[in-house]
C-alpha positions as CSV (number, residue, x, y, z in Angstrom):
1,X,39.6,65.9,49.9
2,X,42.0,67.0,52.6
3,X,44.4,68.5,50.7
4,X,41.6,70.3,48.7
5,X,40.7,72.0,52.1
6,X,44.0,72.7,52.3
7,X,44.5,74.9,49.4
8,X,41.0,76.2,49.7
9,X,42.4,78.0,53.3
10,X,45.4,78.6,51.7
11,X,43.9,80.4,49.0
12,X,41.3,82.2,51.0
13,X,44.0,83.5,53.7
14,X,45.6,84.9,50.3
15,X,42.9,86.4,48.9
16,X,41.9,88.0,52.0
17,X,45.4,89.2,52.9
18,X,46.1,90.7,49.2
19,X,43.0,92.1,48.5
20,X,42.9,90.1,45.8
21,X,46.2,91.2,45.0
22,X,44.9,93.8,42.1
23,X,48.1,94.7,39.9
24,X,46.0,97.2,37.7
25,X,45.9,101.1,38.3
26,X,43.0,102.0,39.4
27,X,43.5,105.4,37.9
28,X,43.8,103.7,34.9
29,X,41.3,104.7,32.6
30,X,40.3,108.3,34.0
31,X,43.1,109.2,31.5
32,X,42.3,108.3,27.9
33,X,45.7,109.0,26.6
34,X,47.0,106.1,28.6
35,X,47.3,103.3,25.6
36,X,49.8,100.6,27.7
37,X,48.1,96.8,28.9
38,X,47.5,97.3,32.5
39,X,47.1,93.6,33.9
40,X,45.9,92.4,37.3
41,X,46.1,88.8,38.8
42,X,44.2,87.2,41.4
43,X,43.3,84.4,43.4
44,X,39.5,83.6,43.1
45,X,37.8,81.2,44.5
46,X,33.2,80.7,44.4
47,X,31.0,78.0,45.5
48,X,28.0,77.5,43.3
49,X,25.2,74.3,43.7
50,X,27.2,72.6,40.3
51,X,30.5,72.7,41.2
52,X,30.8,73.2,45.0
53,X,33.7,74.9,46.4
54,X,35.9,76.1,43.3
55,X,39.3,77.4,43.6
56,X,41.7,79.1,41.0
57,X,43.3,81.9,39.3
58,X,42.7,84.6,37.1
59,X,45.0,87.4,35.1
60,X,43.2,90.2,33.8
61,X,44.2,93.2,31.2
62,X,42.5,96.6,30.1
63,X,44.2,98.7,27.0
64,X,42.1,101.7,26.0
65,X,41.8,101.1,22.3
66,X,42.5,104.5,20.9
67,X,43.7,107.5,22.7
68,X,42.3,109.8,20.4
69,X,38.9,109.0,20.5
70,X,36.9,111.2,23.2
71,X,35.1,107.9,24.0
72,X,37.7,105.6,24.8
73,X,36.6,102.1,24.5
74,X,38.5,99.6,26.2
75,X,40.4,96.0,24.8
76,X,40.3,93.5,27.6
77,X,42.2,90.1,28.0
78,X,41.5,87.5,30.3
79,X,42.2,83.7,31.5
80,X,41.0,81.7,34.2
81,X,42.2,78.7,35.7
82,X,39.6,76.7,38.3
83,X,39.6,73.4,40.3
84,X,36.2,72.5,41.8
85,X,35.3,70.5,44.6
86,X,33.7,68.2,42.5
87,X,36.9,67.5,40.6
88,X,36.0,70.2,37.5
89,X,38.8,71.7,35.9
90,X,37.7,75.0,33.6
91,X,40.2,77.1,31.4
92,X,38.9,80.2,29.9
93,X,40.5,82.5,27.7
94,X,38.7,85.1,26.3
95,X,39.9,88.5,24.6
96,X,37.7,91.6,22.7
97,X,40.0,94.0,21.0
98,X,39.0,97.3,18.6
99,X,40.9,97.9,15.6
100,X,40.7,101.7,13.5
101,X,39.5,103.4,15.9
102,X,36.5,101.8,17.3
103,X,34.7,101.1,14.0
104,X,36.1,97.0,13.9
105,X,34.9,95.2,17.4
106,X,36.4,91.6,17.3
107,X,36.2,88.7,20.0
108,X,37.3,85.4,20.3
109,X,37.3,82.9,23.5
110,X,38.4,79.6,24.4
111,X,37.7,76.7,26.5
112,X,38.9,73.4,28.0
113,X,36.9,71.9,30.4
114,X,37.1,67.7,32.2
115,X,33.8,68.2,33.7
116,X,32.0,65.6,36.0
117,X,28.4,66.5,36.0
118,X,24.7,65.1,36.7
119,X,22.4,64.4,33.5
120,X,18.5,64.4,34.6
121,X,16.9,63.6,31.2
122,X,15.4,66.6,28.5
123,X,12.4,68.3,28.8
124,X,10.4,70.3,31.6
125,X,9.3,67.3,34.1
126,X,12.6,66.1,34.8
127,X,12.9,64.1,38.4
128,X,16.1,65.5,40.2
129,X,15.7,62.2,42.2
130,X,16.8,60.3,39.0
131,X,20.1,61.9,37.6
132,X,22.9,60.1,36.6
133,X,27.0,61.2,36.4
134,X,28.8,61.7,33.7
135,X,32.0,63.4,32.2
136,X,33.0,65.3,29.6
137,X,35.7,67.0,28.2
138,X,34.9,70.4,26.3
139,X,37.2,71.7,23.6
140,X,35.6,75.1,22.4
141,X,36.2,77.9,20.6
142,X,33.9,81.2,19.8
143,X,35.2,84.1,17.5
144,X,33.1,87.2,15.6
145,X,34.6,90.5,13.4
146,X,32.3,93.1,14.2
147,X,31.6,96.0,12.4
148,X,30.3,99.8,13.5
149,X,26.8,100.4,12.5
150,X,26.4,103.0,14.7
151,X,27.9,104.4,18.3
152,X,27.1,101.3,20.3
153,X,25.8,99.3,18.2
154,X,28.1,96.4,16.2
155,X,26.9,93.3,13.9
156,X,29.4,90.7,12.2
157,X,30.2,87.4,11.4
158,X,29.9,84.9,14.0
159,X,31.5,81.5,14.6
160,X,31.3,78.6,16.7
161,X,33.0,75.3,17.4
162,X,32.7,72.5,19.9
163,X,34.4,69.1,20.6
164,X,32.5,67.0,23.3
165,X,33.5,63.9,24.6
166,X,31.9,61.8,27.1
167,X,34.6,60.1,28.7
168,X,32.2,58.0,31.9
169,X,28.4,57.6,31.8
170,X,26.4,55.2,33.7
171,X,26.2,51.5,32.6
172,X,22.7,51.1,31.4
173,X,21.2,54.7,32.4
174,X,19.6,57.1,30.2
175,X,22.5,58.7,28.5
176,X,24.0,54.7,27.4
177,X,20.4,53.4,26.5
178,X,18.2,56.5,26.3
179,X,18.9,57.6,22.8
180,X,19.8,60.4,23.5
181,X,21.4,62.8,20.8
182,X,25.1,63.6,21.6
183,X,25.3,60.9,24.1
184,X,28.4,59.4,23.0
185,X,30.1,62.9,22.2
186,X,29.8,65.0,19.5
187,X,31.5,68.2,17.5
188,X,29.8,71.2,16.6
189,X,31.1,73.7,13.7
190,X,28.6,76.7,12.9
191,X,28.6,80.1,11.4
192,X,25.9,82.7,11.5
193,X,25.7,86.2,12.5
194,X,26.0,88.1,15.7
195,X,24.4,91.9,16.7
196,X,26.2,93.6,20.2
197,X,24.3,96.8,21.4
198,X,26.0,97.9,24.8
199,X,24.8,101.7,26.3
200,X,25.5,100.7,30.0
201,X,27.2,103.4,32.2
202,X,29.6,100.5,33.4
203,X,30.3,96.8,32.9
204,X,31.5,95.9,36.0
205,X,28.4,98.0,38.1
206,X,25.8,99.7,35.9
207,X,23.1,101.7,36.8
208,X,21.9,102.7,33.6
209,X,21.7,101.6,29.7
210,X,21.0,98.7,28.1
211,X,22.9,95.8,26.8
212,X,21.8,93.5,24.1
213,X,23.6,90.2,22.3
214,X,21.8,88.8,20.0
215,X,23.2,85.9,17.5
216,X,21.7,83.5,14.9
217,X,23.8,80.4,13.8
218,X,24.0,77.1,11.3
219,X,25.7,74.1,12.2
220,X,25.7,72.2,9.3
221,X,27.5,69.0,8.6
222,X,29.1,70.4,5.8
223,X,31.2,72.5,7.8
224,X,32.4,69.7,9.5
225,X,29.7,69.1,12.7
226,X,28.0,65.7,13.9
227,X,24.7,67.0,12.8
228,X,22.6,69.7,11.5
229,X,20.9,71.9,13.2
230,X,20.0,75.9,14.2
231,X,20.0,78.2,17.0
232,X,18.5,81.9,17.7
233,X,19.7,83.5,21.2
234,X,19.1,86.5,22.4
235,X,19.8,88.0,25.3
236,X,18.9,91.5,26.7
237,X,19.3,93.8,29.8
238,X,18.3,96.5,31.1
239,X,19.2,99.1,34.2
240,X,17.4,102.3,36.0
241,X,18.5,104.1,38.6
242,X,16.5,104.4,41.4
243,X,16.2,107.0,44.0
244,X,19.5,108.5,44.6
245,X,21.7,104.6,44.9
246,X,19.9,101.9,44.2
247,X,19.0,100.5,40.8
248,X,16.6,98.0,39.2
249,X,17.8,95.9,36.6
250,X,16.1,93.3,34.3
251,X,17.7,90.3,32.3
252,X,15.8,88.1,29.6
253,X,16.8,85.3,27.6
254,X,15.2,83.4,24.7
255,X,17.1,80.5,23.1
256,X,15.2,78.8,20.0
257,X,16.5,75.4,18.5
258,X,15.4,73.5,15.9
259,X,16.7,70.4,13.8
260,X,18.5,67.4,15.6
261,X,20.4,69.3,18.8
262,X,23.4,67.3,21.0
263,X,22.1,67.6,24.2
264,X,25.1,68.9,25.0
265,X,24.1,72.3,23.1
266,X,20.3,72.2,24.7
267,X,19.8,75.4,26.7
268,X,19.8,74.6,30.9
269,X,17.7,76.4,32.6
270,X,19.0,77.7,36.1
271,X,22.2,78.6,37.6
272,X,23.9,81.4,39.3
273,X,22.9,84.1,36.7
274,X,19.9,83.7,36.1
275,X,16.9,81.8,37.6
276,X,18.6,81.2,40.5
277,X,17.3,78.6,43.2
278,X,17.7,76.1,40.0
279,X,20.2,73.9,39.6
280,X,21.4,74.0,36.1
281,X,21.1,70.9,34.0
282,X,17.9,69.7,35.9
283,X,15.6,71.2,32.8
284,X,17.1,71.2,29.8
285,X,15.0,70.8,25.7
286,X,15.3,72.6,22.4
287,X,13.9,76.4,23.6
288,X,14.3,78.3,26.6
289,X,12.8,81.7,27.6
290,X,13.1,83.5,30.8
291,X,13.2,86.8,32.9
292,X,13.7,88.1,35.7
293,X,14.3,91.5,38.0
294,X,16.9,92.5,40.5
295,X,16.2,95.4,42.8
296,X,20.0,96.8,44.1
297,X,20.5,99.0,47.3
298,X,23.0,100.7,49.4
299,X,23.1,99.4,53.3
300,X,26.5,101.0,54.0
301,X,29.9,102.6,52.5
302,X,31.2,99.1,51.1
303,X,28.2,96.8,51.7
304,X,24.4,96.8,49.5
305,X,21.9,94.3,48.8
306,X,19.6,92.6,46.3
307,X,16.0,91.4,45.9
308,X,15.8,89.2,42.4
309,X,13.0,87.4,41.2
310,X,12.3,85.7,37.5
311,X,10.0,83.4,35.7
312,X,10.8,80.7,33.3
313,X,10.7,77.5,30.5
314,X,11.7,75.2,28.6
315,X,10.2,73.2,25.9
316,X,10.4,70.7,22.8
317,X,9.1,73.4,20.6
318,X,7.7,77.3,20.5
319,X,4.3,76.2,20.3
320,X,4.7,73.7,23.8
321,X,5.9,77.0,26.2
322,X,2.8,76.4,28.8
323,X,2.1,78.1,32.0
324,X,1.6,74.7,33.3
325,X,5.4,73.9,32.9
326,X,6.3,77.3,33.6
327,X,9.5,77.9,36.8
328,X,9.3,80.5,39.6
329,X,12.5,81.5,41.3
330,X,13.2,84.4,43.3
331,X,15.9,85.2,46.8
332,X,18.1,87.5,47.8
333,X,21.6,88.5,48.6
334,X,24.3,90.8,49.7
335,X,27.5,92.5,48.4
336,X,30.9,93.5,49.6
337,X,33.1,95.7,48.2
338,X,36.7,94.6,48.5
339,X,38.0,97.9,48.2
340,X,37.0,101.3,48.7
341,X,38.3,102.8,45.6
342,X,37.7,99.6,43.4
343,X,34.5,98.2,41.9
344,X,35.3,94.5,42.5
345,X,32.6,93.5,44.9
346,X,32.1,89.5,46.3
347,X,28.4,88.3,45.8
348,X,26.9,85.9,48.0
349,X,23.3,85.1,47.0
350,X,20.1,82.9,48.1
351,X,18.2,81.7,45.1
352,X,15.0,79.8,46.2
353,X,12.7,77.6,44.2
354,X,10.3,75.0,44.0
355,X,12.9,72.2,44.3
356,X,14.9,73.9,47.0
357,X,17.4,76.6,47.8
358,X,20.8,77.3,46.5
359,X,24.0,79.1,47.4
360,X,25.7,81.1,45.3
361,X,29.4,82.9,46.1
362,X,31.2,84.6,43.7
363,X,32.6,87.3,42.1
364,X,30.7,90.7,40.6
365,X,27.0,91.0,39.6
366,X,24.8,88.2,38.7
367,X,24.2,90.5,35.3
């Protein structure tokens, strides 16, 4: 633990000093003729209810994808390297790239993960007094070839694979006695199809346009997974600008299961996008709908703030969503802008909810 803390300061008196140490031009894309990879790396550290204090790093790279388009879309390629406080270690690597022109869209990500965690049970009357720990290691990989049906809009192929093993559980807790699906690890293979809208002004800070990711998927033990099984998820967003600043922006999510599910691939609601004041993993089952709003306002040059509040469930099936079972969360928060002429902004939030209040600090928008 004390040479975590070490790091940590080290890392934060680095982050601070470099300004996160941007390498990309941030003239970079107000010229669409400029077609070179401009790549930035950076410390990063958050602290979020799930992992506590989390430290790492992070490369990113923007391409515009054709010069001669008047639109220029942009390739990005990312990784991401994190230690937590809670002994988590998370690997990410994720790139989207567009081929002739912008009329192919393709994306593909992977993931490693040895992940200590807390498993409460499934369904919506979970007892947070009653969880038990567990590890696993995640081995996943997620990969679509889009195609152009119209200027924003892109549908394709989807696939999806996942190797889950549970490497410590609790002798004779719910996970080792409990029956539950998935409890001794599991791998998941599926294929479906995926739709991407995306009409926001800006990924990073939008105030207006809409995004919209919609995917429907098989697992099937034919393809080589554990079990069979389907899942629809959709989600969707939405941004307005208000007055002359500030905007108000909306995020759902539905998730629909249905055949024999690991719970490892159950929906969680909570976390630090969205129904915050939940920690995630607490309510977990085969469906999971929610929404919520975020009202965004200016309080200085570099510094604005945020009102957000949603509603939520889970449930076995469609037909069990209840108001009696139904979540309320709701908080607020603040963000800085680390530079002036830069939109990478540090988010510290306040989710509150019936079984408490969590802290969220990280990097960017919620959604």
């Amino acid at each position: 633990m004390r040479l975590f803390k070490q790091v940590f300061l080290w890392m934060l008196l680095l982050l601070l000093e470099s300004g996160l140490a941007w390498a990309a031009d941030e003239n970079t894309f107000e010229n669409p003729g400029d077609a070179q990879i401009h790549w930035g790396v950076s410390p990063i550290f958050y602290s979020e209810p799930e992992t506590g204090v989390a430290i790492g790093g992070y490369v990113m790279g923007y391409q515009n994808s054709d010069p001669a388009l008047s639109k220029v879309k942009q390739n990005t390629y990312d990784g991401m390297l994190i230690y937590t406080q809670k002994d988590q270690v998370i690997c990410n690597l994720d790139g989207t790239k567009y081929f002739q022109g912008d009329r192919l869209l393709m994306t593909a990500s992977g993931s490693f993960a040895d992940y200590p965690s807390e498993f409460f049970g499934i369904g919506p009357n979970t007892d947070e007094d009653r969880k038990e720990d567990y590890t696993f290691v995640e081995k996943a990989f997620t990969g679509s070839l889009l195609y152009k049906i119209s200027s924003n809009l892109y549908g394709g192929p989807f696939i999806n694979y996942g190797q889950y093993d549970i490497t410590e559980r609790k002798t004779g807790g719910i996970l080792a006695t409990g029956g539950i699906n998935g409890a001794d690890g599991t791998t998941v293979v599926g294929a479906g199809l995926k739709l991407l809208l995306d009409t926001r002004d800006d990924n990073f800070n939008p105030g207006h346009g809409s995004y919209l990711d919609a995917q429907a998927i098989a697992y099937r033990r034919d393809l080589g997974c554990d079990e069979d099984f389907s899942q629809f998820e959709v989600t969707f967003k939405h941004f307005w600008p208000l007055r002359r600043t500030g905007t108000f922006a909306v995020m759902s999510l539905l998730t629909l299961s249905e055949g024999s599910v690991p719970f490892e691939m159950l929906p969680c609601l909570g976390g630090d996008t969205i129904m915050r004041g939940y920690y995630s993993g607490l309510y977990r089952d085969n469906d999971y709908a929610a929404i919520q709003g975020e009202y965004r306002y200016p309080m200085g040059s570099r510094v604005s703030g945020v009102f957000f509040a949603g509603i939520g469930e889970i449930a076995p099936e469609v037909g069990d969503f209840t108001v009696d079972h139904l979540k309320v969360a709701g908080g607020f928060g603040f963000r800085f802008q680390l530079y002036p002429k830069q939109k990478l902004k540090l988010r510290l939030d306040t989710g509150i909810s019936e079984t408490g209040t969590c802290t969220y600090l990280n990097f960017m928008e919620a959604f």
